[in-house]
C-alpha positions in Angstrom: 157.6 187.9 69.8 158.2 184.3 68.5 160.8 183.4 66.7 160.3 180.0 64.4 163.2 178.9 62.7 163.4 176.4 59.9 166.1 173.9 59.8 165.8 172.3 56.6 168.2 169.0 57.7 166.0 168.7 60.7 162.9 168.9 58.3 164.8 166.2 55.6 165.2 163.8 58.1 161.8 163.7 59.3 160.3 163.8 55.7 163.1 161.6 53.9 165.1 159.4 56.5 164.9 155.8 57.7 165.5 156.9 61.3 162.6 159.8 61.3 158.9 158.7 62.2 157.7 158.0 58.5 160.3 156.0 57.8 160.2 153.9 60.4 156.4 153.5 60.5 156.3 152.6 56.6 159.7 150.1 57.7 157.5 148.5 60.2 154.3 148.2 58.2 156.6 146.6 55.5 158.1 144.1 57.9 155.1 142.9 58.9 154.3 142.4 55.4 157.4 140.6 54.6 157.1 138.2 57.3 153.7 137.5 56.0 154.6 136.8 52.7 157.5 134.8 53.7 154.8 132.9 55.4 152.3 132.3 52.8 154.8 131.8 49.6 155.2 128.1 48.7 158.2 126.7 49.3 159.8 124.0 47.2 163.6 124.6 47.8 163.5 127.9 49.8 165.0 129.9 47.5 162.0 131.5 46.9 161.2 132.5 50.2 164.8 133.6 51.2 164.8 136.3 48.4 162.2 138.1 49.9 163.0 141.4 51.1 162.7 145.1 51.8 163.8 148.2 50.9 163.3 151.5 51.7 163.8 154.4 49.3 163.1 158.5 49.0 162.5 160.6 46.5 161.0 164.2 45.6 157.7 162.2 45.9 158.2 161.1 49.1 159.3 158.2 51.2 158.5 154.6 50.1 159.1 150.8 50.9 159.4 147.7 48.1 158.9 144.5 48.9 159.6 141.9 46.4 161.8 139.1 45.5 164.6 139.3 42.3 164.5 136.2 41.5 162.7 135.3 37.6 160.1 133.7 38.8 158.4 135.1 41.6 156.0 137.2 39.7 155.0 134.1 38.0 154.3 132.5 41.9 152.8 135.7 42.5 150.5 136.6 39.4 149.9 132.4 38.3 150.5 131.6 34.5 148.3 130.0 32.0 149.0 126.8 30.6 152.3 127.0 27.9 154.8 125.0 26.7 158.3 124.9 28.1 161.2 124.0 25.1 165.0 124.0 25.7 166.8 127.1 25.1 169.1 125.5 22.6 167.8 124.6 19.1 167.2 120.9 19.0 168.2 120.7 22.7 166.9 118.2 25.5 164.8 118.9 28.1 165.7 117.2 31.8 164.0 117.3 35.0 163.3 114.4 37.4 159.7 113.4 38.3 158.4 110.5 40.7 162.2 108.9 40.9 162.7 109.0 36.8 165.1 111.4 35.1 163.4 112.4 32.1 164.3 113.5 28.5 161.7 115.8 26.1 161.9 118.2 23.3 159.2 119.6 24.7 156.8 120.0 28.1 153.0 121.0 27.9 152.5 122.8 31.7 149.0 123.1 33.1 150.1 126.6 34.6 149.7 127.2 37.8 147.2 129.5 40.0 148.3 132.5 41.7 149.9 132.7 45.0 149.5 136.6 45.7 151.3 136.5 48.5 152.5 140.2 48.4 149.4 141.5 47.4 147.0 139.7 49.9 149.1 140.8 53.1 149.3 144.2 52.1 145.9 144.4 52.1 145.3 143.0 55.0 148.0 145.0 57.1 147.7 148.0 55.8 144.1 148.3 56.2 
């Protein structure tokens, strides 16, 4: 007669941890997908790009992986914007940014917006698939 014998660390591990072979298949997947974002994102100063990372996390639900950036403006490179108007944070403040060699002064900036970039979005796709 068998005996079978449930070891519920063993079973946590396999279900929960980095190190089992869910985690480190959804790790790898996500790496992939990281890389290829930090590929395709635009790159102006870097900053962007360099924020781009991974995370691994486990809950009741299950294992999971985030990839993403923190910084304020990523979702905008990500999702694209429609055109708005940029004003200084300050009441009656200046606006100043530098454009073809000019420092430049404005109350206020009309932007085009910008198309999306979805560089998160179109990888995943295309890895996971």
């Amino acid at each position: 007669m068998a005996k079978l014998v449930f070891r519920e660390t063993a079973m946590q591990r396999l279900e929960r941890g980095q190190d089992g072979p869910v985690g480190r298949y959804l790790i790898r997947q996500g790496r992939l997908i990281e890389a290829a974002a930090k590929r395709q994102v635009g790159v102006r100063t870097g900053a962007l790009r360099a924020s781009i990372h991974l995370r691994h996390y486990a809950d009741p639900r299950g294992q999971y992986v985030r990839i993403g950036s923190d910084l304020s403006y990523a979702r905008l490179h990500h999702e694209g914007s429609k055109p708005h108007l940029i004003v200084p944070k300050q009441k009656g403040g200046l606006l100043k940014f530098q454009t073809r060699g000019q420092t430049v002064f404005t109350h206020m900036v009309r932007h085009p917006g910008t198309r999306p970039n979805r560089y998160l979005t179109d990888n995943m796709r295309r890895i996971i698939r």
